[in-house]
C-alpha distance (Angstrom), angle and dihedral (degrees) to the residues before:
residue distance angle dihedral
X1 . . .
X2 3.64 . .
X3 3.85 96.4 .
X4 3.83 90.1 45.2
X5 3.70 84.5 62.9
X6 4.08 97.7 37.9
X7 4.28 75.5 59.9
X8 3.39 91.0 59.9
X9 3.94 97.6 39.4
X10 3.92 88.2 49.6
X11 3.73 95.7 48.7
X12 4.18 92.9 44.0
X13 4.08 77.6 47.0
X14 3.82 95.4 56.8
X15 4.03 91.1 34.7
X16 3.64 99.1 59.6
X17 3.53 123.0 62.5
X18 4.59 96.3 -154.9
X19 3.72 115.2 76.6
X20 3.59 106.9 -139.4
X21 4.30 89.3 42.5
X22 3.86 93.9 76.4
X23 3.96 90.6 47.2
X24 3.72 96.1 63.7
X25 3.54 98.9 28.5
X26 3.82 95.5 56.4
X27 4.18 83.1 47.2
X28 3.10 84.7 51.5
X29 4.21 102.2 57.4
X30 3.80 86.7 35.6
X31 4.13 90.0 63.8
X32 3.60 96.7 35.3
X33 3.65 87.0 53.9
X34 3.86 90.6 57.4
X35 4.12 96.3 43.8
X36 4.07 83.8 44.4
X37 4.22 93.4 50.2
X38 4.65 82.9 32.6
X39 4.34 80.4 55.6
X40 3.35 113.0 35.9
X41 4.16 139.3 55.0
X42 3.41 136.8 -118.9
X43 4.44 96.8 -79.7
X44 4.33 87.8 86.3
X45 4.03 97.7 32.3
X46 3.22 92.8 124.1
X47 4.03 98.1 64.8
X48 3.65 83.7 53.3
X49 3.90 114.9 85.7
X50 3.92 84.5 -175.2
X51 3.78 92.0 62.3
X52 3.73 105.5 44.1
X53 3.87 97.2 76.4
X54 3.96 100.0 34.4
X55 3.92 119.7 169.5
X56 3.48 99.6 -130.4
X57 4.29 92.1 53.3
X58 3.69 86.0 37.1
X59 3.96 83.0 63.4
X60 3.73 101.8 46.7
X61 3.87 103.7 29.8
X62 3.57 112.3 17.7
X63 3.34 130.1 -140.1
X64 3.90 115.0 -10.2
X65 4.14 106.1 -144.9
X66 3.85 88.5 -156.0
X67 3.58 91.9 65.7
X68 3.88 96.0 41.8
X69 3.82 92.2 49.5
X70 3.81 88.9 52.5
X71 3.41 95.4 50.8
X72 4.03 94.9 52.9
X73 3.63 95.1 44.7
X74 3.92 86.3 57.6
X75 3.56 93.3 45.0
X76 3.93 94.9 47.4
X77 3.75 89.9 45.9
X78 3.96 91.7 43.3
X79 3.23 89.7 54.1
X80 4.08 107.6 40.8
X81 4.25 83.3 50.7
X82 4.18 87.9 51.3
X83 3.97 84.6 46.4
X84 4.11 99.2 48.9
X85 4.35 85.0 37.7
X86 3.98 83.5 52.9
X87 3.91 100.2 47.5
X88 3.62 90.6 49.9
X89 4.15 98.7 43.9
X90 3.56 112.3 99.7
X91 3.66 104.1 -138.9
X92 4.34 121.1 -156.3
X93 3.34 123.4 -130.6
């Protein structure tokens, strides 16, 4: 879970052009991702990163290979989009 949110730190990095903007943004998705899975059932768990590897179902079912798969692909395609944002970026020096 943490590298599925370093994705989306690194691609909010490469997106916005401020400094200090992608800090509190990302902070920002990361806790309304927890009050979001804290709030709501199981009917939007997969838009919640928090929910798809929960202790209790971790317990009884094991790991479910729906939720890991998801959570690659949007790593992978996090990722590749920060990459092809940060080849193009002209950076100052």
């Amino acid at each position: 879970m943490q590298i599925f949110f370093m994705s989306i730190g690194l691609l909010i990095s490469v997106i916005l052009p401020k400094v200090k903007s992608p800090l509190s943004l990302s902070l920002g998705i990361t806790i309304g991702l927890y009050v979001l899975g804290a709030l709501t059932d199981d009917k939007i768990r997969f838009l919640i990163p928090f929910k798809y590897f929960n202790g209790k179902d971790l317990l009884l079912d094991g790991l479910n290979i729906k939720y890991i798969l998801l959570s690659i692909i949007i790593i992978i395609s996090f990722l590749l989009i920060a990459y092809n944002k940060y080849k193009k970026r002209d950076l100052y020096v």
